[in-house]
PDB file of N, H, CA, C and O in Angstrom:
ATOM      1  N   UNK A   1     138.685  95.572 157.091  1.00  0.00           N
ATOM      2  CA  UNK A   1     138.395  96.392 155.932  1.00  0.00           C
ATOM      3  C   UNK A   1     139.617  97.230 155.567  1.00  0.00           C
ATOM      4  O   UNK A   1     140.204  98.024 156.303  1.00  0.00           O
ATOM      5  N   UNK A   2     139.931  96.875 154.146  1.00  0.00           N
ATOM      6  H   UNK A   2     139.454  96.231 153.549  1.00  0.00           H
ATOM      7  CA  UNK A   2     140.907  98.215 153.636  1.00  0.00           C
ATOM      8  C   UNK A   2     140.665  99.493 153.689  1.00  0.00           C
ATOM      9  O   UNK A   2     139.630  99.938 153.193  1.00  0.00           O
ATOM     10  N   UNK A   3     141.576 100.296 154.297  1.00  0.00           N
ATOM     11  H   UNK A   3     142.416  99.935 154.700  1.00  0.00           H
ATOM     12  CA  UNK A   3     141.623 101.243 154.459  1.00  0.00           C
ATOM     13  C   UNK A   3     142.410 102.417 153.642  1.00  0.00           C
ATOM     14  O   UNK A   3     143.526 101.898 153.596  1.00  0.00           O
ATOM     15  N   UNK A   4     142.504 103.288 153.173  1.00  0.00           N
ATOM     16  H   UNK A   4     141.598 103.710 153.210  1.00  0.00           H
ATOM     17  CA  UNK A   4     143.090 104.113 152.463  1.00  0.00           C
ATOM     18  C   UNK A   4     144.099 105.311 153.212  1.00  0.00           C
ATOM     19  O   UNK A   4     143.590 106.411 153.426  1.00  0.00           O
ATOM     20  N   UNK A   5     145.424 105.086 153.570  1.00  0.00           N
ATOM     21  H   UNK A   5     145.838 104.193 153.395  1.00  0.00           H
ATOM     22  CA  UNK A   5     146.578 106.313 154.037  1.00  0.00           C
ATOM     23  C   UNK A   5     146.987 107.044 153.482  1.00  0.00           C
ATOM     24  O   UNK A   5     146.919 106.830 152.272  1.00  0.00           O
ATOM     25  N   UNK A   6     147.651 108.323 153.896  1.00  0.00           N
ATOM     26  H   UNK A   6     147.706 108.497 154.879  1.00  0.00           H
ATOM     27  CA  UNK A   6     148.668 108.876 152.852  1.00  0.00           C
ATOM     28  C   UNK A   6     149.771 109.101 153.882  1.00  0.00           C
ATOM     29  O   UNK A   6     149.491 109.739 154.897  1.00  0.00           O
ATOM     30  N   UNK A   7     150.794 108.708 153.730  1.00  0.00           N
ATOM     31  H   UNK A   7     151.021 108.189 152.905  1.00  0.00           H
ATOM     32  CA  UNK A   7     152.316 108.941 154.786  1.00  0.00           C
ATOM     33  C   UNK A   7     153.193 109.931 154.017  1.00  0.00           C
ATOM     34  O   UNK A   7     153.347 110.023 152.799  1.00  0.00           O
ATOM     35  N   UNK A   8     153.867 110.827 155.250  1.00  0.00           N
ATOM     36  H   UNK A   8     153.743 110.752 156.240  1.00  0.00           H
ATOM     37  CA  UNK A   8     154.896 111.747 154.906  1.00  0.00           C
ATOM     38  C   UNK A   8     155.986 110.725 154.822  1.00  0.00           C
ATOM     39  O   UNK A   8     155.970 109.665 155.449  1.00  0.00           O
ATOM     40  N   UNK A   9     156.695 111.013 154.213  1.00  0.00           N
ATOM     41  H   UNK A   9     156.708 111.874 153.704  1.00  0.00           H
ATOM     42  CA  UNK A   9     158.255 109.897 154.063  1.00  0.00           C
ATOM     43  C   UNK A   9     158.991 110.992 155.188  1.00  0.00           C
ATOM     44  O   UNK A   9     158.824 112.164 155.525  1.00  0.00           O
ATOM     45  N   UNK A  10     160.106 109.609 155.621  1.00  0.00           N
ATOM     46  H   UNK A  10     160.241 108.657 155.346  1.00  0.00           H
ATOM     47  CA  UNK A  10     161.111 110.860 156.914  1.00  0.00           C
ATOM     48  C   UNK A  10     162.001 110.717 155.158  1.00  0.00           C
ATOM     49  O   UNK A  10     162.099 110.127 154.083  1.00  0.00           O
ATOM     50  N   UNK A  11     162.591 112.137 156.322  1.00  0.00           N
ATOM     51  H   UNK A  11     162.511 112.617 157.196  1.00  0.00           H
ATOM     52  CA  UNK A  11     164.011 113.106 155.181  1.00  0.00           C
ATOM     53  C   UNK A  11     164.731 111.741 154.329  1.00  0.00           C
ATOM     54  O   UNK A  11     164.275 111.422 153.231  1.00  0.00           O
ATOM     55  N   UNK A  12     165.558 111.199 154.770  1.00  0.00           N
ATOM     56  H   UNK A  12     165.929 111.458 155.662  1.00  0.00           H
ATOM     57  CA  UNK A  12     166.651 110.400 153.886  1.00  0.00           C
ATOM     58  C   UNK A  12     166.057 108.742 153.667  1.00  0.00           C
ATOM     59  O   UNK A  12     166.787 107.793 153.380  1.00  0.00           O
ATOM     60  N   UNK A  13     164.460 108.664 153.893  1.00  0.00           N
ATOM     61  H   UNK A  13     163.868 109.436 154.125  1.00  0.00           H
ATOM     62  CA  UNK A  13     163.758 107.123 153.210  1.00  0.00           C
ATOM     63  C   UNK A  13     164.104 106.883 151.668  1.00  0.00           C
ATOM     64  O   UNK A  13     164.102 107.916 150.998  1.00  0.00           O
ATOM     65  N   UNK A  14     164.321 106.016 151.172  1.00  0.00           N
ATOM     66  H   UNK A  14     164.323 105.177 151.716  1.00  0.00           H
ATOM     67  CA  UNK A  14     164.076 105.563 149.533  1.00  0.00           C
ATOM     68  C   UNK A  14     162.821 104.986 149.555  1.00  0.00           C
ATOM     69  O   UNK A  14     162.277 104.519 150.556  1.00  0.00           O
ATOM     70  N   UNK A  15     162.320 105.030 148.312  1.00  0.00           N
ATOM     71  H   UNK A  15     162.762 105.410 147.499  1.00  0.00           H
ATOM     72  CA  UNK A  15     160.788 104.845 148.196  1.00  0.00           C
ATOM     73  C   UNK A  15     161.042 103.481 147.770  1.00  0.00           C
ATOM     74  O   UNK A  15     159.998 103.014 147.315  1.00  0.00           O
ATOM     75  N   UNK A  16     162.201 102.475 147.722  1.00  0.00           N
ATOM     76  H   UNK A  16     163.049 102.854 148.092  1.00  0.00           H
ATOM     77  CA  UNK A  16     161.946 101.306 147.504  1.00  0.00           C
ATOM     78  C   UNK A  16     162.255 100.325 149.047  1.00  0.00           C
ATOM     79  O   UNK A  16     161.925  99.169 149.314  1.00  0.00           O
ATOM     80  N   UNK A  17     162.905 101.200 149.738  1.00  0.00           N
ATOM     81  H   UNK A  17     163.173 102.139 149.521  1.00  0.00           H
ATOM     82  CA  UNK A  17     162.700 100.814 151.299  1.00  0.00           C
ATOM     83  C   UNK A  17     161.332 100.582 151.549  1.00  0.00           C
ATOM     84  O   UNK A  17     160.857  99.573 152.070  1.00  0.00           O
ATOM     85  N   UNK A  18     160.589 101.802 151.053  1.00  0.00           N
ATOM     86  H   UNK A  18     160.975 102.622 150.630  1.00  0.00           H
ATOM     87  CA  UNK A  18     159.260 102.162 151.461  1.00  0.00           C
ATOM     88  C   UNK A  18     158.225 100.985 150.994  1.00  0.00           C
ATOM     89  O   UNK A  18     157.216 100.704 151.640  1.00  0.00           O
ATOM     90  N   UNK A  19     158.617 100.332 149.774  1.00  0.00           N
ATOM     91  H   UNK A  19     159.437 100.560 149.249  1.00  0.00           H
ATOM     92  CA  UNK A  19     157.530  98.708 149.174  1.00  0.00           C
ATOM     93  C   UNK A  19     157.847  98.226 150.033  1.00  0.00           C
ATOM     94  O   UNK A  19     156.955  97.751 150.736  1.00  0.00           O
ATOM     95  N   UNK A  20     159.180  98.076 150.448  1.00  0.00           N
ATOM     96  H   UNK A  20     159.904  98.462 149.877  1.00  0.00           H
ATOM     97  CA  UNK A  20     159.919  96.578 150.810  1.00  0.00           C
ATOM     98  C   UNK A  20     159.121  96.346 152.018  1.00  0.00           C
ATOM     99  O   UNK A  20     158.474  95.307 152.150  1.00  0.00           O
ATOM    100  N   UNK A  21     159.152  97.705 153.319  1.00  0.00           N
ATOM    101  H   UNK A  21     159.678  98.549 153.211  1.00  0.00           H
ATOM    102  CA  UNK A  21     158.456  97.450 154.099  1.00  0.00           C
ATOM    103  C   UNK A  21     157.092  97.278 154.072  1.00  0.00           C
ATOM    104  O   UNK A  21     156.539  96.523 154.872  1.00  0.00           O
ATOM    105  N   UNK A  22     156.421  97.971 153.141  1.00  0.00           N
ATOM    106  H   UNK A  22     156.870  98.585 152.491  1.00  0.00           H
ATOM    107  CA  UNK A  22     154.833  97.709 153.258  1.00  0.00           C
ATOM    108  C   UNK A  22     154.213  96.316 152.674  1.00  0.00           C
ATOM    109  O   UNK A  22     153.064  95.979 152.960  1.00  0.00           O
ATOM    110  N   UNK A  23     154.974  95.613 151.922  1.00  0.00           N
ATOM    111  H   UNK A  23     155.907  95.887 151.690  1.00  0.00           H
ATOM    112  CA  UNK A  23     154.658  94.490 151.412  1.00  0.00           C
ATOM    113  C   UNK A  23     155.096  93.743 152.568  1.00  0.00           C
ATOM    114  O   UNK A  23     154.282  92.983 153.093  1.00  0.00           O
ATOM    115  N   UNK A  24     156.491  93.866 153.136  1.00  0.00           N
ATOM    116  H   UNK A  24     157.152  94.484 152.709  1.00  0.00           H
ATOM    117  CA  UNK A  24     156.268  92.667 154.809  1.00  0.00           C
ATOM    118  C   UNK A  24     155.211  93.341 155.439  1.00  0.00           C
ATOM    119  O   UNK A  24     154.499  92.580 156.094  1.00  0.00           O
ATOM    120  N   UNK A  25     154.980  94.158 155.450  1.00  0.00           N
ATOM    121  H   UNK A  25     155.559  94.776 154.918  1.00  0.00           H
ATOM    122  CA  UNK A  25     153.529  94.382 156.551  1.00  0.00           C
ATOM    123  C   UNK A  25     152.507  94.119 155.941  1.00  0.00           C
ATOM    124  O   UNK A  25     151.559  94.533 156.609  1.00  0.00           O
ATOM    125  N   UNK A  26     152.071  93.502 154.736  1.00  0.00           N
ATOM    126  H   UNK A  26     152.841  93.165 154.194  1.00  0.00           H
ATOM    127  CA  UNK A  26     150.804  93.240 153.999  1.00  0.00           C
ATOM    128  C   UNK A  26     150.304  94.438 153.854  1.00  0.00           C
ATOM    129  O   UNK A  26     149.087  94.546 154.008  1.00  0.00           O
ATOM    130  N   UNK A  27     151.240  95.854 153.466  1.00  0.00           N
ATOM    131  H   UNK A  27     152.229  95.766 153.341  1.00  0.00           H
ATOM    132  CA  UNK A  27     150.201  96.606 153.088  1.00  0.00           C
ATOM    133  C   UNK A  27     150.362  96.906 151.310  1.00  0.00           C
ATOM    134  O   UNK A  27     151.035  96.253 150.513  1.00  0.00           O
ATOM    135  N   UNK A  28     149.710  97.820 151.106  1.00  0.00           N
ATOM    136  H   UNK A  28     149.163  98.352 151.753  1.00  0.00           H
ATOM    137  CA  UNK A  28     149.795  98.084 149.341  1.00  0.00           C
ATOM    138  C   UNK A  28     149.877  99.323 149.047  1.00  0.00           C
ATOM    139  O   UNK A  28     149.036 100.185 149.301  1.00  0.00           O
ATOM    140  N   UNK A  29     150.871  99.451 148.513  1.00  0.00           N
ATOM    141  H   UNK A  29     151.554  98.751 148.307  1.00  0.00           H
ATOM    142  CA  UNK A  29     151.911 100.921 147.533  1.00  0.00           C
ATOM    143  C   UNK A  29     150.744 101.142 146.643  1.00  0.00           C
ATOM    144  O   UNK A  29     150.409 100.350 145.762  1.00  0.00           O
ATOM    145  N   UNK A  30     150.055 102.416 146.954  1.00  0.00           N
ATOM    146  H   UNK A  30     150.326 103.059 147.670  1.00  0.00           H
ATOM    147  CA  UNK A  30     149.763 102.761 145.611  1.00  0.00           C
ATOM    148  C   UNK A  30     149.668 103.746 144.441  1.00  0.00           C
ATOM    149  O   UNK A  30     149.044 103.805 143.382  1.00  0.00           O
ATOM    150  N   UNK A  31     150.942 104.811 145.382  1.00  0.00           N
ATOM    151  H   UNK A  31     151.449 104.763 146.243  1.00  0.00           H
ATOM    152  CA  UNK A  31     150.775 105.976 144.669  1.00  0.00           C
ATOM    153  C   UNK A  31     152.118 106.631 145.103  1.00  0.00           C
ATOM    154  O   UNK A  31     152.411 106.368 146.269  1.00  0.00           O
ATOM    155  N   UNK A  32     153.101 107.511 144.364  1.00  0.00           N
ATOM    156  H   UNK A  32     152.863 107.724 143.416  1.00  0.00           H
ATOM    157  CA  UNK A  32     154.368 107.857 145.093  1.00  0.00           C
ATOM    158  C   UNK A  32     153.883 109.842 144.826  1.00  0.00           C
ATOM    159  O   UNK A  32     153.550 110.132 143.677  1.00  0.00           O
ATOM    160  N   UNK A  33     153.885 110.638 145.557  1.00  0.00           N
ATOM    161  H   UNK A  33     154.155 110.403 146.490  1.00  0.00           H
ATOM    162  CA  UNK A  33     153.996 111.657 145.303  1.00  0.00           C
ATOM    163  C   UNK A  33     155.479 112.876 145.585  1.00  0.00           C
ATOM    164  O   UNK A  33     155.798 113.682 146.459  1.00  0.00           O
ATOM    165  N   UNK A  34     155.897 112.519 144.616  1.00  0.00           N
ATOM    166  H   UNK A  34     155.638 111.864 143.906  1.00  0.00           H
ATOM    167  CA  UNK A  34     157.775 113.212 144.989  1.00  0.00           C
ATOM    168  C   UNK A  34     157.654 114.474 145.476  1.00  0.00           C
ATOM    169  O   UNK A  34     158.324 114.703 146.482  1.00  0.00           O
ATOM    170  N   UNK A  35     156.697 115.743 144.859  1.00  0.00           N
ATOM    171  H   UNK A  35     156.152 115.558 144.041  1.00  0.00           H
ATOM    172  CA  UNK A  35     156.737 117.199 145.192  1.00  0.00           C
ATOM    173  C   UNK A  35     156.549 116.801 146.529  1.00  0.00           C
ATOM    174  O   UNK A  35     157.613 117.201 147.002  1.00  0.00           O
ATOM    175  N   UNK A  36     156.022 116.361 147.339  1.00  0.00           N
ATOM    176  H   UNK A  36     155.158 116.036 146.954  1.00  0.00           H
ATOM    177  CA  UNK A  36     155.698 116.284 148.420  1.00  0.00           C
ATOM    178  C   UNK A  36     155.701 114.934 149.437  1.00  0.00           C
ATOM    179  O   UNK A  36     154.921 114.597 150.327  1.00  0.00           O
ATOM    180  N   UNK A  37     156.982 114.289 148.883  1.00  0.00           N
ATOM    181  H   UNK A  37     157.616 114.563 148.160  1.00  0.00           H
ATOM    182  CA  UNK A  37     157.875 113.176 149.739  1.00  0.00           C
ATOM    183  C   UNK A  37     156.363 112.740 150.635  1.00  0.00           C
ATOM    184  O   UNK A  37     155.994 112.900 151.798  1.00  0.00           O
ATOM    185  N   UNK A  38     155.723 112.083 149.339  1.00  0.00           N
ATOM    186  H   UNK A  38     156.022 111.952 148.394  1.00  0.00           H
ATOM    187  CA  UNK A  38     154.347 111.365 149.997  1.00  0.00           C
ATOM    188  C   UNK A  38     153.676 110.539 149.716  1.00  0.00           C
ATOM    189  O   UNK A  38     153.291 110.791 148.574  1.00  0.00           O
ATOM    190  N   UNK A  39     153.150 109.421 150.135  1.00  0.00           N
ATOM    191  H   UNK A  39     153.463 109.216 151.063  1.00  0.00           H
ATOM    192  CA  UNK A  39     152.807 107.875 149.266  1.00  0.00           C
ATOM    193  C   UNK A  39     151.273 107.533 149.798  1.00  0.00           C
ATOM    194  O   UNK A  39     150.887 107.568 150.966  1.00  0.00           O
ATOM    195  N   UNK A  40     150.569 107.218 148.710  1.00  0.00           N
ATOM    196  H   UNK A  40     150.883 107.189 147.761  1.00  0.00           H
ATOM    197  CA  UNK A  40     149.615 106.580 149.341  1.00  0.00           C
ATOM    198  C   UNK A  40     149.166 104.837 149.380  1.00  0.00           C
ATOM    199  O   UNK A  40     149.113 104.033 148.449  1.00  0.00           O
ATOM    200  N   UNK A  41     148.968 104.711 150.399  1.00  0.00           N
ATOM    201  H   UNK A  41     149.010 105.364 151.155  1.00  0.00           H
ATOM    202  CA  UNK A  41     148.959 102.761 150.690  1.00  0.00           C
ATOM    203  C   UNK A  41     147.760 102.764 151.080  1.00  0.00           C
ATOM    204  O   UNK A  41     147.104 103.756 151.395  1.00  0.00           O
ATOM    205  N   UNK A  42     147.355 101.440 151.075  1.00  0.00           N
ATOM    206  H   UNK A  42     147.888 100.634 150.819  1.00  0.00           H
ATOM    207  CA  UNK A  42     146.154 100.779 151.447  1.00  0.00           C
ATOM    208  C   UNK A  42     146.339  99.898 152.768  1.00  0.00           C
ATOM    209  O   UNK A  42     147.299  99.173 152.511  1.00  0.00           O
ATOM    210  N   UNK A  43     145.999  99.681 153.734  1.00  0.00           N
ATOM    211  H   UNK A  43     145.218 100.270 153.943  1.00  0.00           H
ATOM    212  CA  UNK A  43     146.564  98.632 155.222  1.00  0.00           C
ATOM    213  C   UNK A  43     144.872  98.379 155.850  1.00  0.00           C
ATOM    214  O   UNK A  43     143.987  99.220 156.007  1.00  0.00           O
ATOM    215  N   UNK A  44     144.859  97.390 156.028  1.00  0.00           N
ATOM    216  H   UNK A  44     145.577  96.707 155.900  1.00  0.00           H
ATOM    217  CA  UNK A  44     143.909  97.076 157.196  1.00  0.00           C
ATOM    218  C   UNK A  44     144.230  98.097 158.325  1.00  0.00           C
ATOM    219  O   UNK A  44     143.224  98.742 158.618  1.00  0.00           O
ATOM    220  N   UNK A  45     145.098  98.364 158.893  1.00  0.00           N
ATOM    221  H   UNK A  45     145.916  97.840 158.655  1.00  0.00           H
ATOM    222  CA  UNK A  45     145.347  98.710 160.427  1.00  0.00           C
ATOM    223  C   UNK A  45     146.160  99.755 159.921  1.00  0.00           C
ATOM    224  O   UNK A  45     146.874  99.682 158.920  1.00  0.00           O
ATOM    225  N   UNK A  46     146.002 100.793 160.714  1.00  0.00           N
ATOM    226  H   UNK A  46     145.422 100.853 161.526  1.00  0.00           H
ATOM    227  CA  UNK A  46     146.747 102.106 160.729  1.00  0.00           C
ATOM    228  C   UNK A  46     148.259 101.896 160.930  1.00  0.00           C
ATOM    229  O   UNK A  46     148.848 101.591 161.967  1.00  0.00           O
ATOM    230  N   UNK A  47     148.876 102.187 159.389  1.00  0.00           N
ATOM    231  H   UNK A  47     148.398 102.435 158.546  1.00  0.00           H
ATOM    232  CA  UNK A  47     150.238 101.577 159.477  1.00  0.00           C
ATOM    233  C   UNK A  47     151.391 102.942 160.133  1.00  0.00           C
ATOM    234  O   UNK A  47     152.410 103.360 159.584  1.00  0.00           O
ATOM    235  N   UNK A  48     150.825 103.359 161.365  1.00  0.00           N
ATOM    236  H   UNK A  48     149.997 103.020 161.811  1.00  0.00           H
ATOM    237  CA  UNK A  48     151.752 104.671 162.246  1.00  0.00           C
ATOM    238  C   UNK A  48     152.999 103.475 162.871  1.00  0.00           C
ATOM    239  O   UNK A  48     154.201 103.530 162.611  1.00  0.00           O
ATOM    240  N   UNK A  49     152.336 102.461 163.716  1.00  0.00           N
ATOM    241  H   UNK A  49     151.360 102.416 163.928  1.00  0.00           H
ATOM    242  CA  UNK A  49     153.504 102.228 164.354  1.00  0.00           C
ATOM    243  C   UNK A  49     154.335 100.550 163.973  1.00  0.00           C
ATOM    244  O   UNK A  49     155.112  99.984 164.742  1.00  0.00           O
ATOM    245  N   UNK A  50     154.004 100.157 162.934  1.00  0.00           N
ATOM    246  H   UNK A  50     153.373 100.617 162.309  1.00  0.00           H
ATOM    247  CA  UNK A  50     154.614  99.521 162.125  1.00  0.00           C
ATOM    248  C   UNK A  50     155.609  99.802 161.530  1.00  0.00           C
ATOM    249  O   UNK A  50     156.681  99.205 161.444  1.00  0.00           O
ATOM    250  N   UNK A  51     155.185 100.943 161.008  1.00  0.00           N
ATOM    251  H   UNK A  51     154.313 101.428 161.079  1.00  0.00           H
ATOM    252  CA  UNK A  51     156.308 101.773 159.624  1.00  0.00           C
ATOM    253  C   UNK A  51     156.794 102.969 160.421  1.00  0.00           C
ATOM    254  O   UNK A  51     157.043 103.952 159.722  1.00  0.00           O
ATOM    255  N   UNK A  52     157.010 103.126 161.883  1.00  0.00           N
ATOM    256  H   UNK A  52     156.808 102.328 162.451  1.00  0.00           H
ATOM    257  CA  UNK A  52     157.315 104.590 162.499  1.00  0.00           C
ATOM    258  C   UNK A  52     158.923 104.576 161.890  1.00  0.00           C
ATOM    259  O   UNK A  52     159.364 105.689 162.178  1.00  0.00           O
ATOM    260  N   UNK A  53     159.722 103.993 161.352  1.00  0.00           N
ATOM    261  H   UNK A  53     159.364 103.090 161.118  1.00  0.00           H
ATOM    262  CA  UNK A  53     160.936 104.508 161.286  1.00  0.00           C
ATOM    263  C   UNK A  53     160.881 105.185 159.635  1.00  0.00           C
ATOM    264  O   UNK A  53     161.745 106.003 159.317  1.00  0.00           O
ATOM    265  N   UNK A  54     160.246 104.941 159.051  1.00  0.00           N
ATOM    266  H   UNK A  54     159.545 104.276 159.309  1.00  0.00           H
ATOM    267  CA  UNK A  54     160.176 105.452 157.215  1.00  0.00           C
ATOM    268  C   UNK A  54     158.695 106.465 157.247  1.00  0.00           C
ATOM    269  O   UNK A  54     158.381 107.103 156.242  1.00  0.00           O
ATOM    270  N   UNK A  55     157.971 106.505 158.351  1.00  0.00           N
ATOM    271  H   UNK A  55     158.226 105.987 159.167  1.00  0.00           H
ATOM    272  CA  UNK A  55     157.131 107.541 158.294  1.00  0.00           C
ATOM    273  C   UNK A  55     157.449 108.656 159.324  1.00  0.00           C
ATOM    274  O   UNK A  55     157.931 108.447 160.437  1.00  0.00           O
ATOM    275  N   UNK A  56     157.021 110.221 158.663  1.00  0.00           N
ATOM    276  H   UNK A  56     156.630 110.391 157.758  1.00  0.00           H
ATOM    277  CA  UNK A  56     157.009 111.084 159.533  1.00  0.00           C
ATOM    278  C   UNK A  56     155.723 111.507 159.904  1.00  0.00           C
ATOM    279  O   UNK A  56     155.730 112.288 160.856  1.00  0.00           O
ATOM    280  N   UNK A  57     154.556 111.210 159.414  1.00  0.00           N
ATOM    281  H   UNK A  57     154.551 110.575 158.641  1.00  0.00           H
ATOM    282  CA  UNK A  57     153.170 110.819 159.801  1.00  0.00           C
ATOM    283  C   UNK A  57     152.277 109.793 158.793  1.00  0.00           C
ATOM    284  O   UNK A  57     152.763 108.875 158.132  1.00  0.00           O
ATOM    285  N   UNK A  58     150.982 110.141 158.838  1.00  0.00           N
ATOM    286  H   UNK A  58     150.588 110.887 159.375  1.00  0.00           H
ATOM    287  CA  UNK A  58     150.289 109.120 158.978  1.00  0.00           C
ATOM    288  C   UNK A  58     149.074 109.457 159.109  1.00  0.00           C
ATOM    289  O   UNK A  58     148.586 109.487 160.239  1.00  0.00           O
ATOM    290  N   UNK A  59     148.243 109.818 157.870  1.00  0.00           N
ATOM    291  H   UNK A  59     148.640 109.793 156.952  1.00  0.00           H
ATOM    292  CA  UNK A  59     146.933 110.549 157.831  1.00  0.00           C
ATOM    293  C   UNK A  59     145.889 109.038 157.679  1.00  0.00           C
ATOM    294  O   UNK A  59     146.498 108.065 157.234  1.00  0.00           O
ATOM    295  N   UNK A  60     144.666 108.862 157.960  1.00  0.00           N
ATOM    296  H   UNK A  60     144.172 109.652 158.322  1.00  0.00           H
ATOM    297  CA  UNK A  60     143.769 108.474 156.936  1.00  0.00           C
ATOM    298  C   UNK A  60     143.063 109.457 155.694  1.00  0.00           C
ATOM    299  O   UNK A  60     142.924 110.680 155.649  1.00  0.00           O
ATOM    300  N   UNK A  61     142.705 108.445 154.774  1.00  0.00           N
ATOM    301  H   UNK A  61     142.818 107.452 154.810  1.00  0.00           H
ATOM    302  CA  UNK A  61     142.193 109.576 153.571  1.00  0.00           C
ATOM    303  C   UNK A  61     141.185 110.101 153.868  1.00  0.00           C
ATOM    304  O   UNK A  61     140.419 109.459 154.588  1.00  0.00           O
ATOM    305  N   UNK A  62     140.807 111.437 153.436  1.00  0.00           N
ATOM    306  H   UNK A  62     141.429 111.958 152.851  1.00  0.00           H
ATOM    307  CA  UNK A  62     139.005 112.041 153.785  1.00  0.00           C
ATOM    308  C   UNK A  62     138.867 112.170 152.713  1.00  0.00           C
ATOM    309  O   UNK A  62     139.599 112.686 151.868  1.00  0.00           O
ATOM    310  N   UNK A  63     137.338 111.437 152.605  1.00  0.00           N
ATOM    311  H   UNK A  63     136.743 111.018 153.291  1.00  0.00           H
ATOM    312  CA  UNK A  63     136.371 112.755 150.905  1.00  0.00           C
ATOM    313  C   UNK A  63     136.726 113.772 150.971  1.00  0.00           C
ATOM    314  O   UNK A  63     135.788 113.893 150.183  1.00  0.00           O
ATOM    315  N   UNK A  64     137.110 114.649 151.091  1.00  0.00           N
ATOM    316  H   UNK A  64     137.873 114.551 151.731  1.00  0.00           H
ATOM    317  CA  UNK A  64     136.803 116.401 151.651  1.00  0.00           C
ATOM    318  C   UNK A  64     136.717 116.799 150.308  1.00  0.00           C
ATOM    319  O   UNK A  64     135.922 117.736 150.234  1.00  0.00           O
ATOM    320  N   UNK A  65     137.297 116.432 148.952  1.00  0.00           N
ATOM    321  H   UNK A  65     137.944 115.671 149.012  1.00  0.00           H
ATOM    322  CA  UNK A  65     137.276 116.962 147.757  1.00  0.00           C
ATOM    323  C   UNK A  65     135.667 116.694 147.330  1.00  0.00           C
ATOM    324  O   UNK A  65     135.145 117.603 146.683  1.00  0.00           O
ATOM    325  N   UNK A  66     134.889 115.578 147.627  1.00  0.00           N
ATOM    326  H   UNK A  66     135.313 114.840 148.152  1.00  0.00           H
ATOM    327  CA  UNK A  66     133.690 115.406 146.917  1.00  0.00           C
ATOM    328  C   UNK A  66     132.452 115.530 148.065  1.00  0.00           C
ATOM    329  O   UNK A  66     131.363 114.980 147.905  1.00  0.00           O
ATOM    330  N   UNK A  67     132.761 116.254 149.118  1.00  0.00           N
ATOM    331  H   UNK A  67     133.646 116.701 149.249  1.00  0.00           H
ATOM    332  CA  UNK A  67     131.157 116.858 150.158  1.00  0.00           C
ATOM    333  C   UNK A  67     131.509 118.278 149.844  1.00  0.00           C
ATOM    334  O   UNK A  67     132.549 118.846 150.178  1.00  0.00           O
ATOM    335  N   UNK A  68     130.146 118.966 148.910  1.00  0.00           N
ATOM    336  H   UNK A  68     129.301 118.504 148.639  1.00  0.00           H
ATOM    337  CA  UNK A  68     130.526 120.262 148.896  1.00  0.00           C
ATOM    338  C   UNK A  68     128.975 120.673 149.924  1.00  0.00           C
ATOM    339  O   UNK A  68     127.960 120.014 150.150  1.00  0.00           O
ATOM    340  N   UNK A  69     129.357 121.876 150.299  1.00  0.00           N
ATOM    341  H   UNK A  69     130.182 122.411 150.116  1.00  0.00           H
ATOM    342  CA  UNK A  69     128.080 122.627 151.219  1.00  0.00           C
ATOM    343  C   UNK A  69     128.055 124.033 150.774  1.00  0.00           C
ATOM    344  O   UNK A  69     128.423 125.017 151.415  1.00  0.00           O
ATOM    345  N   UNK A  70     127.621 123.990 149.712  1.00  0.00           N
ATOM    346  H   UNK A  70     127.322 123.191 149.191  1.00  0.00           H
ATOM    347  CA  UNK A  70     126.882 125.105 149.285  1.00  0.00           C
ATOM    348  C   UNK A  70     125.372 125.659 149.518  1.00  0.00           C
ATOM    349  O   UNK A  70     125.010 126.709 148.986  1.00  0.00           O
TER     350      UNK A  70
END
């Protein structure tokens, strides 16, 4: 099952390093966020130690914006 990431980029990555590798790893680019040197991809498998040299982490996504508890 696809899964949804968001990765910190390390300091001196290019974000076209950053396709090049996720497309050899079968994963999918789908969002670049510059203020905050941060991308979100799609991967079957938690892409931490695949991509450890162009990532400085490696979240999965949470709802947290749409469970409210009021």
């Amino acid at each position: 099952m696809m899964e949804i990431y968001i990765a910190l980029l390390k300091q001196d990555v290019k974000l076209g390093d950053v396709k090049e590798k996720l497309a050899e790893e079968g994963m999918d680019f789908l969002k670049f966020y510059p203020m905050l040197n941060m991308v979100k991809i799609r991967a079957e498998k938690d892409p931490s130690k695949p991509c450890h040299e162009i990532f400085e982490t490696v979240e999965k996504e949470k709802d947290d914006f749409s469970s409210h508890t009021h």
